[in-house]
C-alpha positions in Angstrom: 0.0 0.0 0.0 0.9 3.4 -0.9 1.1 6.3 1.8 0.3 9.6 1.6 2.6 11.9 -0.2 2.4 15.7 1.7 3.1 18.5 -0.3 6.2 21.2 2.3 8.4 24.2 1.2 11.8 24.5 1.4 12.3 27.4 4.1 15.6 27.8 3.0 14.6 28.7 -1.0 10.9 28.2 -0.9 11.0 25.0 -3.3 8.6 22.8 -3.3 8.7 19.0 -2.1 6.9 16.1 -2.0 7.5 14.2 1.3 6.1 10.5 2.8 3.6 11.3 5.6 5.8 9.6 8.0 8.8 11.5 6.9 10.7 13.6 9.4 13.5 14.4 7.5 13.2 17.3 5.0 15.9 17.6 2.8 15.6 20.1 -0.5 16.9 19.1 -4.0 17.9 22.4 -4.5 19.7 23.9 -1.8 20.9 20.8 -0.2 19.8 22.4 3.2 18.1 19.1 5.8 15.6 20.0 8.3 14.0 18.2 11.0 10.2 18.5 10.5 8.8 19.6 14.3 4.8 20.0 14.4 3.4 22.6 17.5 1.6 19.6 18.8 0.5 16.9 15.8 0.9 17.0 12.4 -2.2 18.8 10.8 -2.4 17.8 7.1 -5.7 18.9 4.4 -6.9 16.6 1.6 -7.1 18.5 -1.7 -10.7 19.2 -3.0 -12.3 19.1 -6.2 -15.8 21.1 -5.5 -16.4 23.8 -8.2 -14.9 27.2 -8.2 -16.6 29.7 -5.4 -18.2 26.5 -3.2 -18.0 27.4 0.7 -16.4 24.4 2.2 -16.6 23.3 5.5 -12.9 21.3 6.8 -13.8 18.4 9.3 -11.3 17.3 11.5 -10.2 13.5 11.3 -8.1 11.7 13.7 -5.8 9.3 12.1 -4.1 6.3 14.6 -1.4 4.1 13.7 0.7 1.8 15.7 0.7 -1.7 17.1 -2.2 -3.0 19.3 -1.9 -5.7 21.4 -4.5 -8.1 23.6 -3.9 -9.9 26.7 -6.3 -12.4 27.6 -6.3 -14.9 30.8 -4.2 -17.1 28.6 -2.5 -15.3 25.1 -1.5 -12.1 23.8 -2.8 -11.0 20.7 -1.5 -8.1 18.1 -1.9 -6.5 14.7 -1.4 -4.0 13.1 -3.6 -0.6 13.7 -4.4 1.7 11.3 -7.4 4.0 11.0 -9.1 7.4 11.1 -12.4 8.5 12.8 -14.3 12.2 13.3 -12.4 14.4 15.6 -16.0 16.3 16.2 -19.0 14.4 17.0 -21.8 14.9 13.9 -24.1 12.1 13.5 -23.9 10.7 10.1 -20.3 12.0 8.8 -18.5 9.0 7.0 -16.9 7.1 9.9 -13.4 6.7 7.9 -11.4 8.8 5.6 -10.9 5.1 3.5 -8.5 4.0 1.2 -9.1 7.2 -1.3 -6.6 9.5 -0.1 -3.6 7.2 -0.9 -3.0 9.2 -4.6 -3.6 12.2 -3.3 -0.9 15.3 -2.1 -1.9 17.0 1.0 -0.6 20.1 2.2 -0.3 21.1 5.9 -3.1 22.9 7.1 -3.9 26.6 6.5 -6.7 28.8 6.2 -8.0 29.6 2.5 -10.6 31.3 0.2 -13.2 31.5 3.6 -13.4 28.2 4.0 -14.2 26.8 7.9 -12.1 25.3 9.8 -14.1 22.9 12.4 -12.6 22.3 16.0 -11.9 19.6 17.3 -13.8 18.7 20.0 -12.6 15.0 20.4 -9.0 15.2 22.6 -6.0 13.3 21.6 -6.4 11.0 25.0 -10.3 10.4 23.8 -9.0 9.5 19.8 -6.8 6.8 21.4 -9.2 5.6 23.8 -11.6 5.3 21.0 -9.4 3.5 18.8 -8.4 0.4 21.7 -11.9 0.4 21.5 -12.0 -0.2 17.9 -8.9 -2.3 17.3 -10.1 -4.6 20.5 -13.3 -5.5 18.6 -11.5 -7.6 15.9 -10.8 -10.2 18.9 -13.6 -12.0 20.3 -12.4 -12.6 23.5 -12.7 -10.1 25.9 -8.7 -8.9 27.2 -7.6 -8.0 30.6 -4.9 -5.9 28.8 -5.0 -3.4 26.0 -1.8 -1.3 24.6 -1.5 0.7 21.6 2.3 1.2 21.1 3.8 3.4 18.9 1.1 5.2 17.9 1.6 8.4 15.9 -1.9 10.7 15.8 -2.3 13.1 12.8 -4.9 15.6 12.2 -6.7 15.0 8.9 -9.4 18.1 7.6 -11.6 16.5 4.8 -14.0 18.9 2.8 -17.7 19.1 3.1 -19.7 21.6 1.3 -23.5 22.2 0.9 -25.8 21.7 -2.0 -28.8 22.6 -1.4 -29.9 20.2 1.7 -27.5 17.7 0.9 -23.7 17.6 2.8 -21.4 16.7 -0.2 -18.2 14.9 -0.1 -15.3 17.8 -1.4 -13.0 15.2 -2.3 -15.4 12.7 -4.1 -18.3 15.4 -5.1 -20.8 13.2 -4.0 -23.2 12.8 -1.3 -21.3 12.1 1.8 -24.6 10.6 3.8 -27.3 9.9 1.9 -30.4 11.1 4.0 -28.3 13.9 5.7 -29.6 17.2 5.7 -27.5 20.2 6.3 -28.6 21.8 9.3 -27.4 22.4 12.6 -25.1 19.9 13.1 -22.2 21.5 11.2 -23.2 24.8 11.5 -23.0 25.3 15.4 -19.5 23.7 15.6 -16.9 26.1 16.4 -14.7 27.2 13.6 -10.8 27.9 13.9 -7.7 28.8 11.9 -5.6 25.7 11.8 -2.2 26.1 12.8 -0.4 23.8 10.8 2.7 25.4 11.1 5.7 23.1 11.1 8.9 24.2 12.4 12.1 23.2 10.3 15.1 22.4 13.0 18.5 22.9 10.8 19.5 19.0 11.0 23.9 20.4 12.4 25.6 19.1 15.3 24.9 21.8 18.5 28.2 20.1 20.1 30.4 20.3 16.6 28.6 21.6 13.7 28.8 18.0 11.4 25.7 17.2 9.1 23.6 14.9 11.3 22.6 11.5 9.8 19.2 10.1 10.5 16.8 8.1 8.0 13.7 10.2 7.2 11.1 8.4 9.9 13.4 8.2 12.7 13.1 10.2 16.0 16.4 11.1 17.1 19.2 12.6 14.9 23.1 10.9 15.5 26.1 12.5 14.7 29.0 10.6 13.3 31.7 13.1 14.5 31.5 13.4 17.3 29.7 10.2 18.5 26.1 12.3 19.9 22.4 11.7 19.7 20.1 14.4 19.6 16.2 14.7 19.9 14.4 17.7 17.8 11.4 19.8 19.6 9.8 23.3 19.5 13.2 24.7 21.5 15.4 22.9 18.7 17.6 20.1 19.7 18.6 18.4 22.9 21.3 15.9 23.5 20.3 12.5 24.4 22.2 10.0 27.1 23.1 6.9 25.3 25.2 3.7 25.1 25.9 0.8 23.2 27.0 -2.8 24.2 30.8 -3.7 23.7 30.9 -5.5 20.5 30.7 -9.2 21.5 29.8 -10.1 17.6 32.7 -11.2 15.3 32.2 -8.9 11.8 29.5 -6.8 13.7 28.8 -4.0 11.4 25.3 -3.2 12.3 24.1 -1.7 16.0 20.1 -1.9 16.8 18.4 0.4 18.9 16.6 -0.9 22.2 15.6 0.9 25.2 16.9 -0.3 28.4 14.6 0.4 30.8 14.3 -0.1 34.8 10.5 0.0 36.2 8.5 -1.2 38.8 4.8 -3.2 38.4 2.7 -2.8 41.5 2.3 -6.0 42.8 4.5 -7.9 41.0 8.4 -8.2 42.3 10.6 -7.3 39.4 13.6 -5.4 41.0 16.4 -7.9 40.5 17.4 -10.5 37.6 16.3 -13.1 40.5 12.8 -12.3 41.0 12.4 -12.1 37.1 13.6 -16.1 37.4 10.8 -16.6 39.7 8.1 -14.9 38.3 8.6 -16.0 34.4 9.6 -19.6 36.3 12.9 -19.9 33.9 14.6 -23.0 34.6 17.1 -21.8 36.1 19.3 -22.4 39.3 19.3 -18.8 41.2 22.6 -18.1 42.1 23.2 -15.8 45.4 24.8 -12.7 43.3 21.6 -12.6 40.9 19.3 -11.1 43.8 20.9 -7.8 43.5 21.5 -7.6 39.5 19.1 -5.3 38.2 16.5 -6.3 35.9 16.1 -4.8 33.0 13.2 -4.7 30.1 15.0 -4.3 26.5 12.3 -2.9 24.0 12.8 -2.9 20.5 13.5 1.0 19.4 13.3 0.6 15.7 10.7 -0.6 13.2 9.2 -4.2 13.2 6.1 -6.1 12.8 3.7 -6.7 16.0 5.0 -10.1 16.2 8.6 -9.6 15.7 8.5 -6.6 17.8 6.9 -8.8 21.1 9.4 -11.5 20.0 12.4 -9.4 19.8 11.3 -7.8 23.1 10.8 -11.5 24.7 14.2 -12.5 23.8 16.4 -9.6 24.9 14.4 -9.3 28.0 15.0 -12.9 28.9 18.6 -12.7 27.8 20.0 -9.9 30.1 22.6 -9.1 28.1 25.7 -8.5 30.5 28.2 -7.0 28.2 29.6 -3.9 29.8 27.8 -0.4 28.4 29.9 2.3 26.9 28.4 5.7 26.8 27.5 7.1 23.2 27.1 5.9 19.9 29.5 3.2 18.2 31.2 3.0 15.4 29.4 1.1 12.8 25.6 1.2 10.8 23.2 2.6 13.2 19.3 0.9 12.5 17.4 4.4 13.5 15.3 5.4 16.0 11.5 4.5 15.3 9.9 4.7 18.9 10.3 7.5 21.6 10.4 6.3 25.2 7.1 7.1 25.8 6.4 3.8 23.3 8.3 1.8 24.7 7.3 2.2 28.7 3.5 1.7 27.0 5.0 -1.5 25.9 5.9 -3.1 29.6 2.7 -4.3 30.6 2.1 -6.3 27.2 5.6 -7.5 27.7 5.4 -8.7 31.5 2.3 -10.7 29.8 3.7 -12.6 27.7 7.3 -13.1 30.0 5.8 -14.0 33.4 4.5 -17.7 34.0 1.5 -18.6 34.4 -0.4 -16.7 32.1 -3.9 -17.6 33.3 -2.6 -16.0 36.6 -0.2 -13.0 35.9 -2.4 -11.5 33.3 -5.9 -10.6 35.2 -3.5 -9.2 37.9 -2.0 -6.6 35.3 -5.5 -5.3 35.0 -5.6 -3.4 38.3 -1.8 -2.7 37.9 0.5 0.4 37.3 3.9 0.6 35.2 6.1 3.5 36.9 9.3 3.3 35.0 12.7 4.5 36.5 15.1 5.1 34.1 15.1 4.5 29.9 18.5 4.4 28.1 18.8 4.2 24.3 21.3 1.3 24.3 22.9 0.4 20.1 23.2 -3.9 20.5 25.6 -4.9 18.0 24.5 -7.4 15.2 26.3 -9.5 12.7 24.9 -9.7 9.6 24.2 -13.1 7.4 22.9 -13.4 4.0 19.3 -13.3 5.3 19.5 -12.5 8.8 21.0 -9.9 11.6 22.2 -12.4 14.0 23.3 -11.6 17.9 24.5 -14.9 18.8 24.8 -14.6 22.8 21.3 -13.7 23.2 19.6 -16.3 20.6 18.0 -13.5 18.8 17.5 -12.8 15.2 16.0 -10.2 12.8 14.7 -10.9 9.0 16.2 -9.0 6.9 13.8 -9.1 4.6 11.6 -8.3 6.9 13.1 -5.5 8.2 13.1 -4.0 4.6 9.9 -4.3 3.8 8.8 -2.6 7.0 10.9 0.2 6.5 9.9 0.8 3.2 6.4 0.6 4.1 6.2 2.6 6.9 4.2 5.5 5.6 0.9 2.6 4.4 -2.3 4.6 3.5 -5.1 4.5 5.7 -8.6 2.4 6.2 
């Protein structure tokens, strides 16, 4: 599947470009000058219309959600991917989904034009996500004692409406957009707004040394290869991040995969050293006397994979405990970027304790009533050798398709349903 293709201008020379809707990473053909794209809050993009000249359009708000859900039950954990829109205002009768039509289309980020209205939102971004587990949740028939969405990324989609006569009409399509719908109140008494779409464009050079920064166009954080930094881009421009990566323990290791490290503690459930996590997933295992005051630590994939892989990945590393001593930085080799922001990955924990912790039938219902407080989160690079069709780290058993791992990095910007 396609994404959608969004329509920026160069600040540097005003040229135009044709970016990936996941895309972070500006970069102009012309002046050679790479930004870091950096919304005010969430991305706010417009669908192109087709309704004749002079029509007054009204823009309604869609939330669009995509991430990973997963479903614990008593017994299994279930995931998939999720990706879908809904009404950020609540009309009866609006189409409940943007669909599959906006994949050929350019949008443009959103900006006042020609009088048309801008509704508000009047659905929050906590409500949109709430709504969506919800939604994804329905696809399994058994009810789950766990949800998570992780990952998620929430854009703001206006789609045109205008009037004919009595009848709401579809700006994109031109056609009825609810058969039976009469204009009337319902659009008419929502608040209007100008939509700040605004983007800021974060120069993508070094603070500490002034080298071009390297980063793939849908990762998070920005690396430099001078001087060995990683950097995060916000409103205030960039901030240095604290990270490390394991001592290379891989003959030929060329390639370094981001995980966040991260110490937290379940209420209820005794996680604090590498010995209670023997217990509670009931490893087979002889606890020796020096584990009960290791730290445990959860490892969550930081970069791009499928549901499955990702809880897999996440299963193995955790389990593994890799003990390699930690060096502060970024190494010396291909860096796998940054996909998913700590905020992600903490979501993540509860899914993960599910499917670690033995038995299922009676860790899960406890997570219910449960809260995650996490500790500390560390961007740690685990070195990887690679193999004709695999990224192999021997010591911990683990694995990643390559092919895999291709495809879902190309992909990454899928349209909507």
């Amino acid at each position: 599947m396609t994404g959608f293709r969004v329509e920026h201008q160069c600040p540097q020379c005003g040229a135009p470009a044709c970016l990936g809707e996941a895309d972070r990473i500006f970069t102009c053909d012309y002046c050679r000058t790479a930004s870091y794209l950096v919304p005010r809050d969430h991305f706010r993009y417009m669908l192109p219309h087709t309704a004749p000249e002079g029509t007054c359009l009204v823009y309604v708000p869609y939330w669009r959600c995509r991430g990973m859900f997963f479903s614990c039950t008593a017994t299994t954990v279930r995931q998939r991917v999720a990706d879908h829109t809904q009404p950020a205002v609540s009309v009866p009768r609006l189409p409940e989904s943007l669909g599959l039509r906006s994949q050929v289309m350019t949008l443009r980020p959103a900006a006042a034009h020609d009088g048309a209205r801008f509704l508000v939102p009047s659905v929050s971004p906590a409500a949109a996500v709430s709504r969506f587990n919800t939604r994804f949740q329905a696809v399994f028939t058994e009810s789950a004692a766990v949800t998570a969405l992780i990952g998620e990324t929430l854009t703001l989609i206006y789609a045109p409406f205008y009037a004919l006569g009595d009848t709401l009409m579809d700006g994109v399509l031109n056609r009825p957009a609810a058969p039976g719908h009469r204009v009337g109140g319902d659009l008419n008494d929502i608040p209007t707004e100008a939509p700040d779409g605004s983007i800021r464009f974060v120069p993508t050079l070094c603070p500490n040394c002034g080298w071009d920064m390297a980063a793939e166009k849908a990762a998070v954080f920005l690396s430099c290869p001078q001087c060995r930094s990683l950097w995060r881009a916000g409103r205030n421009g960039l901030t240095r991040m604290r990270c490390a990566f394991l001592a290379d323990a891989e003959s030929a290791a060329r390639h370094y995969f981001p995980f966040w490290r991260i110490t937290a503690t379940i209420s209820g459930i005794p996680l604090s050293s590498y010995a209670d996590f023997v217990r509670q997933a009931n490893l087979p295992r002889v606890i020796q006397q020096d584990w009960e005051k290791r730290p445990f630590h959860f490892w969550v994939p930081a970069f791009s994979l499928s549901p499955q892989a990702f809880l897999q990945t996440a299963r193995t590393m955790t389990t593994a405990q890799p003990e390699a001593s930690v060096n502060p930085g970024i190494p010396d080799g291909g860096l796998i970027p940054v996909n998913l922001p700590a905020a992600g990955a903490v979501a993540a924990l509860k899914v993960l304790t599910a499917a670690l912790l033995r038995p299922k039938n009676r860790i899960i219902p406890r997570l219910e009533g449960t809260s995650v407080t996490p500790t500390a989160a560390l961007p740690v690079y685990v070195p990887f050798r690679e193999t004709p069709h695999e990224y192999v780290h021997s010591r911990c058993a683990l694995s990643i398709n390559r092919n895999m791992l291709r495809l879902i990095r190309r992909t990454q910007g899928s349209g909507i349903s």
